[in-house]
LUMGUPA-220969 format. One record per residue (C-alpha): residue in three letters; x, y, z; residue number from 1. Coordinates in nm, 4 decimals. Layout:
> res:c1:c2:c3:n
> ALA:X:Y:Z:NUM
...
***
This chain:
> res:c1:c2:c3:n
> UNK:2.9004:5.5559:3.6316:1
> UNK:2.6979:5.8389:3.5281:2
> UNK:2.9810:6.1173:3.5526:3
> UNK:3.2194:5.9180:3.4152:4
> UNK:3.0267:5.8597:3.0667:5
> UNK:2.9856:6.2822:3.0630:6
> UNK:3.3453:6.2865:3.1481:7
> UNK:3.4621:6.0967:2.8186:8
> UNK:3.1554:6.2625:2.6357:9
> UNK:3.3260:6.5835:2.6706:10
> UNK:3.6379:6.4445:2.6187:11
> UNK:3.5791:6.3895:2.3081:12
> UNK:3.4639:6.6823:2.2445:13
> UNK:3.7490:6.8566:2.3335:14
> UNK:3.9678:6.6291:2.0978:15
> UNK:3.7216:6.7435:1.8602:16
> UNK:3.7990:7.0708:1.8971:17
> UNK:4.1730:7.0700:1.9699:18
> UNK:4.2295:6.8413:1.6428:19
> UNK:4.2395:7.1658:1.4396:20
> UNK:4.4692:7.3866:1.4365:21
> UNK:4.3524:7.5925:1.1570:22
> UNK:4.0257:7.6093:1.0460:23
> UNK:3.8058:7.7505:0.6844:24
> UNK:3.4606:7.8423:0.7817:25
> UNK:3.3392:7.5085:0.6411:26
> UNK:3.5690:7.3483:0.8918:27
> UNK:3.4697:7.5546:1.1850:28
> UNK:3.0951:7.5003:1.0749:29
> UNK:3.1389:7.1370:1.1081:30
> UNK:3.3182:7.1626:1.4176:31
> UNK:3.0289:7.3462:1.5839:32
> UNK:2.8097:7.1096:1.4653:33
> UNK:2.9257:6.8288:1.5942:34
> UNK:3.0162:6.9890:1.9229:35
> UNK:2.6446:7.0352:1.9052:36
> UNK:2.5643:6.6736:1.8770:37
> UNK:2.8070:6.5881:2.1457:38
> UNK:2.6448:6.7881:2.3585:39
> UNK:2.2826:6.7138:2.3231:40
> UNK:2.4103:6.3786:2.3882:41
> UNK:2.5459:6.5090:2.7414:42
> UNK:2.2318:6.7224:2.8073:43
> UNK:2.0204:6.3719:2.7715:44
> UNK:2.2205:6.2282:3.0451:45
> UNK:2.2106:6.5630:3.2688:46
> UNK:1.8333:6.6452:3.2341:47
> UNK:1.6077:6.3877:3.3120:48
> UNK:1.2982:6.5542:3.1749:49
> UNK:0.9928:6.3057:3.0643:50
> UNK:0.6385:6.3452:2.9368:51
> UNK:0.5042:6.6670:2.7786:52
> UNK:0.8274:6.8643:2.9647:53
> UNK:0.9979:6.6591:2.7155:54
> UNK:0.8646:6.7703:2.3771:55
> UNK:0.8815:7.1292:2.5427:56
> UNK:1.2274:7.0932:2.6501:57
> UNK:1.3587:6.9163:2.3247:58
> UNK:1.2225:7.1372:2.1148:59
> UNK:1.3403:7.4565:2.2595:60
> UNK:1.6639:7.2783:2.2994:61
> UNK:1.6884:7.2279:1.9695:62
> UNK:1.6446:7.6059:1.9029:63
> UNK:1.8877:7.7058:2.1774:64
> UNK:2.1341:7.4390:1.9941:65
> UNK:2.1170:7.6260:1.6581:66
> UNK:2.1826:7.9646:1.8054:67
> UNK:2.5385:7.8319:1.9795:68
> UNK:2.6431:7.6589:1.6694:69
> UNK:2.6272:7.9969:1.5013:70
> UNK:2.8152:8.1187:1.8075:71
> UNK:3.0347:7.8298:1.8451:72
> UNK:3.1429:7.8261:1.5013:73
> UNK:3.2413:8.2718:1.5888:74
> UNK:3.3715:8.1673:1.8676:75
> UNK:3.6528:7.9453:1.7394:76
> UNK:3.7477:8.1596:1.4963:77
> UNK:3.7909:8.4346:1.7298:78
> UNK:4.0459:8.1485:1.9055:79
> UNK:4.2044:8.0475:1.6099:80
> UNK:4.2440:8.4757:1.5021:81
> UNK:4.3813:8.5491:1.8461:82
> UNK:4.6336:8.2329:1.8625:83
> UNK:4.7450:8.3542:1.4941:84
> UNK:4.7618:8.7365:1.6246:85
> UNK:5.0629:8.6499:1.8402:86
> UNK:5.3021:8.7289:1.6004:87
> UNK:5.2055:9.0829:1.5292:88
> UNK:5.0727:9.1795:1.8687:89
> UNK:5.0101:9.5651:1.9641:90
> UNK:4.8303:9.6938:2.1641:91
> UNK:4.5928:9.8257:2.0052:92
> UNK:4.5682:9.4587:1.8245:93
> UNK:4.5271:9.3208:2.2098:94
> UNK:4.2314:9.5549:2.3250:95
> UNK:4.0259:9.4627:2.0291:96
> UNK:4.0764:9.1049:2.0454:97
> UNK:3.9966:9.1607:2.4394:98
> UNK:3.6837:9.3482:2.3521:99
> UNK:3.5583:9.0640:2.0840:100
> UNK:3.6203:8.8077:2.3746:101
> UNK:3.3589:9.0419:2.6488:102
> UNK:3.0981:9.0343:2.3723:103
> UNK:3.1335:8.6552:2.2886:104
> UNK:3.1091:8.5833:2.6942:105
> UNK:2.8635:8.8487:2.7037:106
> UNK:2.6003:8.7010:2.3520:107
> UNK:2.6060:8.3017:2.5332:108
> UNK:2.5178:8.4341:2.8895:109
> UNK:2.2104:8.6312:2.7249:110
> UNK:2.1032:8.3534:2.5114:111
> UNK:2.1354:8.0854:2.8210:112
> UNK:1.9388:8.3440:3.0138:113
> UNK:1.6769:8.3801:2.7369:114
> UNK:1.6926:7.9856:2.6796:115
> UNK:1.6696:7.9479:3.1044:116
> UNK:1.3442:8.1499:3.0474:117
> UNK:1.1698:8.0012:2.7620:118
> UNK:1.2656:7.6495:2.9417:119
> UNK:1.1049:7.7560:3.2403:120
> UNK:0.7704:7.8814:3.1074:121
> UNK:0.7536:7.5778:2.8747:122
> UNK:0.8260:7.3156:3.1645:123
> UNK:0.9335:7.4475:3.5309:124
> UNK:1.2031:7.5793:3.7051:125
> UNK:1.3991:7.2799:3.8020:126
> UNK:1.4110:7.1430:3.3904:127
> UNK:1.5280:7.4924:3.3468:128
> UNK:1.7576:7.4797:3.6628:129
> UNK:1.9295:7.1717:3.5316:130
> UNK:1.9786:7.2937:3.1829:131
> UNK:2.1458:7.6099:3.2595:132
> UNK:2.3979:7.3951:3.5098:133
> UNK:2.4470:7.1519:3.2486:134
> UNK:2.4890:7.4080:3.0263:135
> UNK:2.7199:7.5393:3.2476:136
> UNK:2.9433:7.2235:3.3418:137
> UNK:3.0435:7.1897:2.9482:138
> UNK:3.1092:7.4850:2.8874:139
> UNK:3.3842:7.5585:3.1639:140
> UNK:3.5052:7.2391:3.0893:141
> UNK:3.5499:7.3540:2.7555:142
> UNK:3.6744:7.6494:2.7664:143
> UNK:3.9346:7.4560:2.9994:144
> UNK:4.0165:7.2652:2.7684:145
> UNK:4.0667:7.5156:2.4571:146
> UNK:4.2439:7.7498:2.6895:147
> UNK:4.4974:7.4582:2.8067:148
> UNK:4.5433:7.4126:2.3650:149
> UNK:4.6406:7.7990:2.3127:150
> UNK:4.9246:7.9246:2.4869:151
> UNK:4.8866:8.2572:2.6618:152
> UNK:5.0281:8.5502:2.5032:153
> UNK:5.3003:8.5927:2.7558:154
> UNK:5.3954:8.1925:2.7289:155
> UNK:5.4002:8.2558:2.3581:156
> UNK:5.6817:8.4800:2.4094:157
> UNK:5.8657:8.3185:2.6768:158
> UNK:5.8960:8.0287:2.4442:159
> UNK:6.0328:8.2856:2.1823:160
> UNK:6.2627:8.4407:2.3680:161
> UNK:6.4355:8.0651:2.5224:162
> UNK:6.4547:7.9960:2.1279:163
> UNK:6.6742:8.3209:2.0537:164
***
């Protein structure tokens, strides 16, 4: 019963996210936000943490929730540029988009490490443990999700080429 409320949680996040096809900064801002929301409502059912770890553990959540958003809202934008840059792709055009995507990957695993840390000192290991996995389990299913709404390149231009 458990899983299958986080299952349709973060389904509907992902129809959140894939109900956009363009997006204004405003937009993208209010996407990440409520992805945001939708997830602290997962995290409730993934980390069981009570008493004092809980006023810890909310509150640095809460931090560690404002630093993705700012991500989250880069992040799709960087989809939404790359899905657009199909249609002018070079490579130099390919590296750099390539290079923007390492960084992204590379900014959320430091700030779950940093947030694993602070979680850990605040509480113990386990809260920490569990956030970092639940962490973990939305984002892959995310990123599952967004990749399964953006054609790869080379798709892109299969379905060009069966057109001409």
């Amino acid at each position: 019963m458990k899983s299958k409320s986080i299952l349709v949680s973060i389904a509907l996040i992902t129809t959140t996210l894939s109900a956009y096809a363009q997006t204004s900064d405003a937009e993208a801002e209010a996407m990440a936000n409520l992805l945001g929301v939708q997830k602290k409502e997962i995290v409730m059912k993934l980390v069981p943490v009570t008493g004092k770890d809980s006023v810890a553990f909310w509150k640095l959540y809460d931090e560690y929730r404002l630093r993705y958003n700012n991500m989250a809202k880069t992040r799709i934008q960087l989809y939404e540029q790359t899905a657009l840059s199909y249609n002018k792709m070079t490579p130099a055009l390919a590296d750099s988009l390539a290079k923007k995507q390492f960084v992204m990957r590379d900014e959320q695993e430091k700030i779950l490490q940093d947030y694993y840390k602070k979680i850990k000192s605040a509480t113990n290991a386990v809260v920490a443990f569990e956030f970092y996995q639940a962490e973990i389990y939305m984002l892959t299913q995310l990123r599952a999700v967004i990749m399964q709404q953006i054609p790869t390149y080379g798709e892109f231009q299969n379905a060009i080429q069966k057109k001409n």
